[in-house]
Structures are given as C-alpha cells and as structure tokens.
N, C-alpha and C positions, 0 to 999 in steps of 0.2 A: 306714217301719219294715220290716226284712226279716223272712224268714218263721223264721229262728231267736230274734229279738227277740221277734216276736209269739208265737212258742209260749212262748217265758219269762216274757209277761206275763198267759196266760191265766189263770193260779192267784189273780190279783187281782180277776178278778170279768170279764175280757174273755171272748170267744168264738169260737172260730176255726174252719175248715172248712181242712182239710191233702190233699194226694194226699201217698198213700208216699213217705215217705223211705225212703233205703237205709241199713239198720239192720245195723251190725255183727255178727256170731254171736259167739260166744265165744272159737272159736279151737277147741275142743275137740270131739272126733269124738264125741257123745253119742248119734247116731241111734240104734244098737244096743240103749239102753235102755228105748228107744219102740218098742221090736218087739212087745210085748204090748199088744192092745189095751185100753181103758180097760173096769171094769166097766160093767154096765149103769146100776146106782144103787150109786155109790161112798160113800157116806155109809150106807148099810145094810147091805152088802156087807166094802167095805175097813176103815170107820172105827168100826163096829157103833152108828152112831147110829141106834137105832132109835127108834119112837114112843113108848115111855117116856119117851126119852132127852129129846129135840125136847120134849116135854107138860113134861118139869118145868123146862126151860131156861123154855119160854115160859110159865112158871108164876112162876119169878124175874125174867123183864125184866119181867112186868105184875103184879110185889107193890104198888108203891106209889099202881097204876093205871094205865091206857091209852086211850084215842083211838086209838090208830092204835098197833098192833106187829110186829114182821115180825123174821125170823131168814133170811137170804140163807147159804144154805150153796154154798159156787164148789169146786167141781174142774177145773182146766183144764192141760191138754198141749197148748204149744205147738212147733213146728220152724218154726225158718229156714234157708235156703239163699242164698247169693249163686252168680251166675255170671257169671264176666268173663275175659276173654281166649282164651275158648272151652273152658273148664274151671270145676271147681267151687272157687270159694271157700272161704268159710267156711260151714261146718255145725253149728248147734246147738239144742239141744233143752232147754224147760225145762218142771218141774212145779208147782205152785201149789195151797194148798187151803187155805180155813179159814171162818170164817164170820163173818157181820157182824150185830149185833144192835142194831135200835134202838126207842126207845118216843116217843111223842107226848104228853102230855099238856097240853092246853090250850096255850100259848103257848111251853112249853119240848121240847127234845127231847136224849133221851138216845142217843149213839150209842159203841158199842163192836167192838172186833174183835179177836179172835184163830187164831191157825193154828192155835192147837194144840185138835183136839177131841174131848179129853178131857171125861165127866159134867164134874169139878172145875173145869177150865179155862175150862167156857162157862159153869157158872153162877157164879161168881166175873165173869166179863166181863157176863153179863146183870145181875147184881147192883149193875153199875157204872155202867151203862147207866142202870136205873131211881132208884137214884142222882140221875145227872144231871138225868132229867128231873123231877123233886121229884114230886109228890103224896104222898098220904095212903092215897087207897081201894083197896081190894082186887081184881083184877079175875082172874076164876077163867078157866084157860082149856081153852074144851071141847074136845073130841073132834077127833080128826085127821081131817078128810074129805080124800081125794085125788083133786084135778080129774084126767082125762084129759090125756092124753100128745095135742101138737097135731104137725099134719104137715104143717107149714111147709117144713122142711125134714128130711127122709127120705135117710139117705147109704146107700146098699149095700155100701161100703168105708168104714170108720171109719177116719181118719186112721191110726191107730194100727198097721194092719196093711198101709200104705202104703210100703215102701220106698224108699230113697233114690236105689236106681239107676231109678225109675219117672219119679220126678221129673224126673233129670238128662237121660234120654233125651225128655223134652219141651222142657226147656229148649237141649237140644241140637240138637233141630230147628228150634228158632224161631233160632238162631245162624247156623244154615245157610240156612236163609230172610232171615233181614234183609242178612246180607253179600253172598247171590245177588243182590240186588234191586238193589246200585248200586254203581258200584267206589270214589265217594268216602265213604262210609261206612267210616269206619275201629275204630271205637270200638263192642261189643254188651256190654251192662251189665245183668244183671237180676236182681231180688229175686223169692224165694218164700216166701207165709207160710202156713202151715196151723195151724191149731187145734181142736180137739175139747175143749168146754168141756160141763161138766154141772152144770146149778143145781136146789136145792132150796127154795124158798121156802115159810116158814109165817108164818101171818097169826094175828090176833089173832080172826078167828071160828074157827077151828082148817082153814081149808083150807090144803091143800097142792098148790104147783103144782111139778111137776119137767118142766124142758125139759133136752133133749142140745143143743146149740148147736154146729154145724160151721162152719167159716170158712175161705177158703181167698184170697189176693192174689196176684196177679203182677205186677209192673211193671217193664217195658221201655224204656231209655233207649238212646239210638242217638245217636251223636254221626260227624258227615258232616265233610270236608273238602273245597274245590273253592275253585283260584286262590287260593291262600292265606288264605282265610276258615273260618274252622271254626263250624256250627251242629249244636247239639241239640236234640232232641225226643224226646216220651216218652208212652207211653200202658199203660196198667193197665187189669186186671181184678177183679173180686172176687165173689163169691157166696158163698153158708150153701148149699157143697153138698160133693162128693167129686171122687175124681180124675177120675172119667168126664166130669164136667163141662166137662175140655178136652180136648173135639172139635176135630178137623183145622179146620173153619170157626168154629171160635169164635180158634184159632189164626191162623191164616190173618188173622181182621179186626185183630188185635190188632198181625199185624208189617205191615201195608197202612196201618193210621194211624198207627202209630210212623216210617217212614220217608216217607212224606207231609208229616207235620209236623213232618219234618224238612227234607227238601230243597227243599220250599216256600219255606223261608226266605233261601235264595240269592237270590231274585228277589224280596221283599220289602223294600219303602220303608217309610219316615216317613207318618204319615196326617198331616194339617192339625190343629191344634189350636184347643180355643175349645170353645162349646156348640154342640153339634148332635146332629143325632138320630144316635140309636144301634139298631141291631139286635141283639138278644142271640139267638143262634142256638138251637137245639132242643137239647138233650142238656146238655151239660155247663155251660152257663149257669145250669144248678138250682143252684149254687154262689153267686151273686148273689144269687138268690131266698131260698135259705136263712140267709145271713148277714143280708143286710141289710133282708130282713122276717120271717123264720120266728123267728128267736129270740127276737123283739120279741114275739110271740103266744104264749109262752112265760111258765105264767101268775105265776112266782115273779118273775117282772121286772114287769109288771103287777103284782104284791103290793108292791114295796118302790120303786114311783113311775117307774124307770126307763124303762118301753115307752111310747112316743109312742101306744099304743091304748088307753090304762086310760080306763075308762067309756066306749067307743068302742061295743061291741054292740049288732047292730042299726043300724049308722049305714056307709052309705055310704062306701068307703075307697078303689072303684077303680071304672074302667070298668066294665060291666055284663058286656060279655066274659073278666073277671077272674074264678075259679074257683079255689083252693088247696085240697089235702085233704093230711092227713098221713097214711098205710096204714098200717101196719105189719105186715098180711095178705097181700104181696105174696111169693108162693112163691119163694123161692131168693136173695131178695134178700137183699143184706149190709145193710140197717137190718131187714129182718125180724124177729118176735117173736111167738112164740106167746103166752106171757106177759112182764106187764112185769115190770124188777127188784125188782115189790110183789106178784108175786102175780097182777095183775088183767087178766084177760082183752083180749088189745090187740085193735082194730078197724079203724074208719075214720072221721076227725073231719075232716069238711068245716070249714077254716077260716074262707074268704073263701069266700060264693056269690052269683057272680053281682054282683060286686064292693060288697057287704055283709058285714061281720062278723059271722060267723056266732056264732065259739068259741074261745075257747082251748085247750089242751094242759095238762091239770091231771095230777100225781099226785095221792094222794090228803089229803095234808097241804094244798095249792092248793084241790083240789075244797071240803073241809071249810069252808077260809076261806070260800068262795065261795058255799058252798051248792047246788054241784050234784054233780052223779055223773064220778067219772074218768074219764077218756080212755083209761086204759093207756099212761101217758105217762111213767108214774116210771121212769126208768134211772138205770143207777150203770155209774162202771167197773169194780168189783170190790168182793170182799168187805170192804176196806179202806173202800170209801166210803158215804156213806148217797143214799140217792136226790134226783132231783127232776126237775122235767119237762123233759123232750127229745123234742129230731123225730125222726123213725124213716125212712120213707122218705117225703118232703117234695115234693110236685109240684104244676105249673098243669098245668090240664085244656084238653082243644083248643079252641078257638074257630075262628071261620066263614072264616080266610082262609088261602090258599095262601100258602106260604114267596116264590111268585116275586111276588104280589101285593103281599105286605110291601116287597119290596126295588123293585117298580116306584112306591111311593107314596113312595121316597125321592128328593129331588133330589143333595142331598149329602150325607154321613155314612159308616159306617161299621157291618163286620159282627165280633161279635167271637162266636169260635167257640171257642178253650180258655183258659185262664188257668192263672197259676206262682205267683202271691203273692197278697195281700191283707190290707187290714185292718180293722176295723167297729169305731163309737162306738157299743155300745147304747144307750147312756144317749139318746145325740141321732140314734140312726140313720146316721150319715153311715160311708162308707166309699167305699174308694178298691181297685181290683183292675187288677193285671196280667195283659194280654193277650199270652199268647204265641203265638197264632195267630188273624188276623184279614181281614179284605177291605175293602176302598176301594167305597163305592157313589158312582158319580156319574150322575147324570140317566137315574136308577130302575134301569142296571146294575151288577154287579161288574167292576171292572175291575185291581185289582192288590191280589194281597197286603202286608199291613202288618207291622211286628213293633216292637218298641218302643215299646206304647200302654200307658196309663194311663186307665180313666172312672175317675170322679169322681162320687158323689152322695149322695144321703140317702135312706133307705130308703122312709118314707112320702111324700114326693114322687116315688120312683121309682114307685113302685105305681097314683101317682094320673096318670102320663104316661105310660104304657102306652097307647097309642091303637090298635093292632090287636094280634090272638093266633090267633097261626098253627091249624092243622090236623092238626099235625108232632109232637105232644106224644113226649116217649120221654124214660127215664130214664139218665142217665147210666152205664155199664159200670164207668166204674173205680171204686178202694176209697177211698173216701172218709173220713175220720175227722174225727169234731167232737170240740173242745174246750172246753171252757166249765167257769169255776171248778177249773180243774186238773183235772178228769177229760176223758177219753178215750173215744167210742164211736164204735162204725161207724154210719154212715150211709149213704142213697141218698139221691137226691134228681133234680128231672130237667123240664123244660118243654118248652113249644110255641116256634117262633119267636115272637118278641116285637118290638114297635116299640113304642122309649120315646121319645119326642115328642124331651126334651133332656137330654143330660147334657154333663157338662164331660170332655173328650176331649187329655190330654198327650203 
C-alpha cells in the first residue's frame, strides 16, 4: 500500500505514523494578516467567553447527567511557506476557532461542535450533545477552578509577531548550504510550518486547564544527479518552540543529513532477502516501535478486542532489557503536552518494564472502563473531534550494549537507519515498512549501503526478538504526525539501537 492509500484508509479505524508531506499554501499572500500577535486567553479576551459563559454551557452538556464532560475550546493560527528553486513559493496563513463539547454517560457519549461561540450557539450545541448521550439525572456544575499555566514549552517570539522575511532568510541559508556541499545536487525543496494554537479546556469537576501550544516544522528534500542516476533524500525538524530555535548548529545538522542520505545512495546495492536478523538503528527507528507495538498499548484497542495485549498486564512481553515509557513532559518536544485534550495533567507512564507490561495509555473514558486512574493520554486533533488515547512522545530506554557490540554479534543481516513508507495490521499486529536508508552487515561489520529494502513483521513477535538494546537511546528530530481513526497529532518518538533476532527482509 502507498503512503497516500494509507493516509485515505486511516479514518476506517487504521493507524499511521507520516514524516511531512509538502503541503500546498494557498496561493494567496496572507502573511500581513498574522502581523498581530494572538491574545493571551482568546476565549476571554476576543470571544468574551467568560466564566459565566463556560458554567452555563457546562450546566447544558450535563442537564441530562455526566461521567465524564469537557468543553475543548481551540484558537489556532497557523502559516506555511514553501521554498524551491531558491525563492519562496507559496505563502499562506490560516485562522481557526471554536469548540467542542462532549458528555459520557455510562455506555453512551454525546459529542458536538461548533465555530460559532456565541452564549446561543454553544448552548444549543451542548444541548445536543447531552441529547445524544441519553440520561435522565441532573448533574450540577461547580465552580471554575484554574489549573496553572505549564512550561513545557515557553516561546519569547509568538509566532504571530514572526515575519516572513525571518523565515525566508533561514531558509535561504540552508539553500546555500545544501547546493555548496555537492555539485550533483541539483534539486533544494523545503517546507515551513509554524503554529501558535491556544486551548481552553473545562471538565465536569469545574477545572480549567489553558495551554498556549507552539509548533514549528521544517523539512528538506534534496534531490542529487550523478551519471545519469537521480537520488533523493530528505530530513526534517520539528519542535513546540519559536524562531530562535533554529540555531546555525541545529541548521547546520539538518542540511549534513539531508545531503548524506542522499548521495549515499549512489553507492547503494540490493541487500539479500529471506529472514535474518535486522538492526533497527537509534533515532528514527522509534517509527517501528510506535506503529507496530505502541498503538497496540493503546487502551481503546484493548477495549474493543483488537490489541494482541488485552489481559496481558503483569506478564512477560519482551526481553528483560526491554523498557518502553510514553513522556509527554519532554521540554520542546513536538509530542509534548502540558495537559491533555481532557483537561488532565500529562506525565510519564512506563509501558513495558523491564520487558513486562507494566500499563496502558488510558483517557479517561478507557481509565473509567478499567478502573484506574489516566495516563493523560486523551488527544484529539481539533475541536471538531472528541478524544481518545494516543502516544505523545513514545521511546525504549538504553540498555547495556554498545551500538558496535550490536552489529559485531551479527554474522549477516542488515542495518536499517530511516524509512519513507509503511503500513500496520492493528488488529493482527503485522506490518511492513520501507527503508530508505540502510547498511549491509556481514561477519559482524558494515560494509555497503542498501536502498530498496522492505522488513516485514508482526508487532508482538517483533518485541519478543529483540535480543540486545543498545546504550544509544535518542529521540528522533524530525516532525512526525500520527494518524489514527482520521485524526491527526504530532508525535515524538525515538529508541536505542536494537537487534531483532529475525524478521523477513525484501
């Protein structure tokens, strides 16, 4: 399946993990109206939702009673830029705002949403909401408390007051750098995404969380000629920070791996095919880990029979050297979250420890089933949607061996260092992913790059042939985006070198 197949069949209930695509702008010169930066609390401020306002909405979603109720109020301003041919593209800028209101009751849930937020508009939508979710009893809702403001991510320049000629003068240097670096290099292509998004959530004990949420992506595509052969390669950035964030040396690494992985591939062969062992390298191999066991731990799959783990807790699932935690407290990261899209304070849920099932990844509709306390798991991608649990920033922990120890315990196999596609069977675990950059190990060295690979396997047999974990552990740099169920979040994700005993290798 390609990777535009696979994005069309996420909304059926699949799950997908995407690096940046290049996303058209609109065509139309908008920046100038994002000169103004965003208020602080736009929902008090621009829209005069104030705490009256918020107490009798949430007084109408829980007329007919509540379990679980939350009002997600979203402001977001986002801008794209393209640049290609050593000038700017297209530039566009767009605004978005409204809220999303949903209620729980027992086995039903009511979800509604609209832009428009007017007193009449939301309670008319909360009224629909509660509605849906049927009950009878009355459930009164108190007093507004408001959690603290978290400082995850802290910007000193808000998007907003960011101009366009800032941007182009960085993307201008990175053009001058990739085409210095190699004279077959004919092709510099690159996307920039910035967003400044501001949420208000209230909950059904009347707290309120407000996060600012900054986002910023770059991705570099380089495409080389030599002897008639044309090769691309591409490498992205992403973090919840501001423009200062690209430093000369964070520059600098971003056009040294994009043209590496690129003209690497001049000199790249076919690797042998069949089952053999595989090395998943440190960094952006957290792309495997995440597909093909993180969303299995994901506990609304485990609710409806699908995850190869239900009733697994507490039992044995990998080597000992095996270690999974899901953060979401990890400063600057693009899966970061002060809070989740419910309100509830995120942390850090050791998954697997110590290769034991430790926990799942609950919202709080999951927890409730379950009978324990949330994770801070519930994301949505917008006020449009209602929540449920997702990974945040997803990673194995280091274990006891060197990266060269790994690859001297190999006789033959293979190292596979980035990937361009893929696709996962939740249901059964199995997935297949493309390697766009990898290495040939033969009698415990590397000895020639590969391109044109395909593994092959199943999630919980991947997990359970892991036989060493590297030392090396680091989170992948670029902007990662999951999908699942048709919504869309940014993620992280990120591991140690790994050696998986066997997988199946095309």
């Amino acid at each position: 399946m390609k990777r535009r197949e696979f994005l069309s069949r996420a909304a059926a209930g699949g799950a997908i993990l995407t690096m940046p695509a290049f996303l058209q702008g609109c065509g139309t010169q908008l920046a100038s109206i994002m000169s103004e930066p965003p208020p602080e609390n736009p929902f008090l401020t621009s829209f005069g939702v104030d705490e009256s306002t918020v107490t009798q909405v949430m007084s109408a979603l829980t007329s007919n009673g509540a379990d679980i109720a939350d009002a997600y109020f979203q402001h977001t301003r986002s801008n794209k830029l393209t640049f290609t041919d050593s000038a700017v593209g297209n530039v566009g800028s767009a605004v978005e705002q409204g809220v999303g209101l949903r209620v729980v009751k027992g086995d039903h849930t009511g979800f509604a949403f609209t832009e428009d937020l007017s007193l009449q508009s939301m309670l008319a939508t909360a009224e629909s909401a509660a509605v849906i979710a049927g009950g009878t009893t009355v459930t009164n809702a108190p007093a507004l408390q408001f959690s603290p403001t978290g400082d995850l991510y802290v910007v000193a320049v808000p998007w907003g007051d960011v101009g366009v000629d800032r941007k182009t003068a960085i993307l201008q240097s990175i053009d001058d750098k990739v085409r210095a670096a190699d004279p077959a290099i004919e092709e510099v292509t690159m996307n920039w995404d910035d967003v400044d998004e501001r949420v208000m959530i209230a909950t059904l004990d009347g707290s309120v969380a407000t996060d600012n949420r900054p986002m910023t992506r770059l991705t570099l595509v380089v495409t080389a000629t030599r002897d008639g052969a044309t090769q691309t390669g591409f490498s992205s950035i992403a973090a919840r920070a501001g423009i200062d964030w690209y430093t000369e040396e964070r520059i600098t690494d971003l056009v040294d791996e994009a043209v590496s992985r690129t003209l690497v591939q001049f000199d790249a062969r076919r690797a042998p095919s069949g089952e053999m062992p595989v090395i998943l390298a440190a960094g952006a191999s957290g792309v495997v880990l995440h597909e093909a066991v993180g969303h299995a731990l994901e506990a609304d799959f485990v609710m409806d029979g699908s995850s190869p783990y239900q009733d697994k807790i507490g039992t044995p699932i990998a080597d000992a050297e095996v270690t999974l935690v899901d953060d979401a407290r990890l400063p600057g990261e693009r899966g970061a979250l002060n809070f989740d899209d419910e309100g509830t304070l995120t942390g850090r849920t050791t998954l697997v420890e110590n290769g034991v099932l430790n926990s799942l990844l609950h919202d709080k509709a999951s927890a409730q089933h379950f009978s324990v306390d949330p994770t801070g798991s519930g994301r949505r991608e917008s006020f449009r949607h209602a929540p449920m649990p997702r990974m945040t920033c997803t990673s194995m922990r280091d274990g006891p061996h060197s990266r060269d120890d790994i690859i001297a315990a190999v006789e033959s196999g293979i190292v596979c260092e980035t990937y361009s596609d893929g696709q996962v069977d939740l249901g059964g675990g199995d997935f297949t992913f493309q390697v766009k950059n990898g290495w040939l190990v033969e009698k415990g060295r590397v000895t020639a790059p590969i391109k044109d690979v395909s593994i092959s396997g199943n999630g919980p047999e991947l997990l359970s042939r892991i036989t060493m974990v590297g030392n090396d552990s680091q989170l992948d740099a670029g902007g990662w985006s999951c999908g699942k169920k048709g919504q869309v979040v940014p993620v992280s994700q990120g591991m140690p070198t790994v050696l998986v005993s066997e997988l199946l290798v095309t």
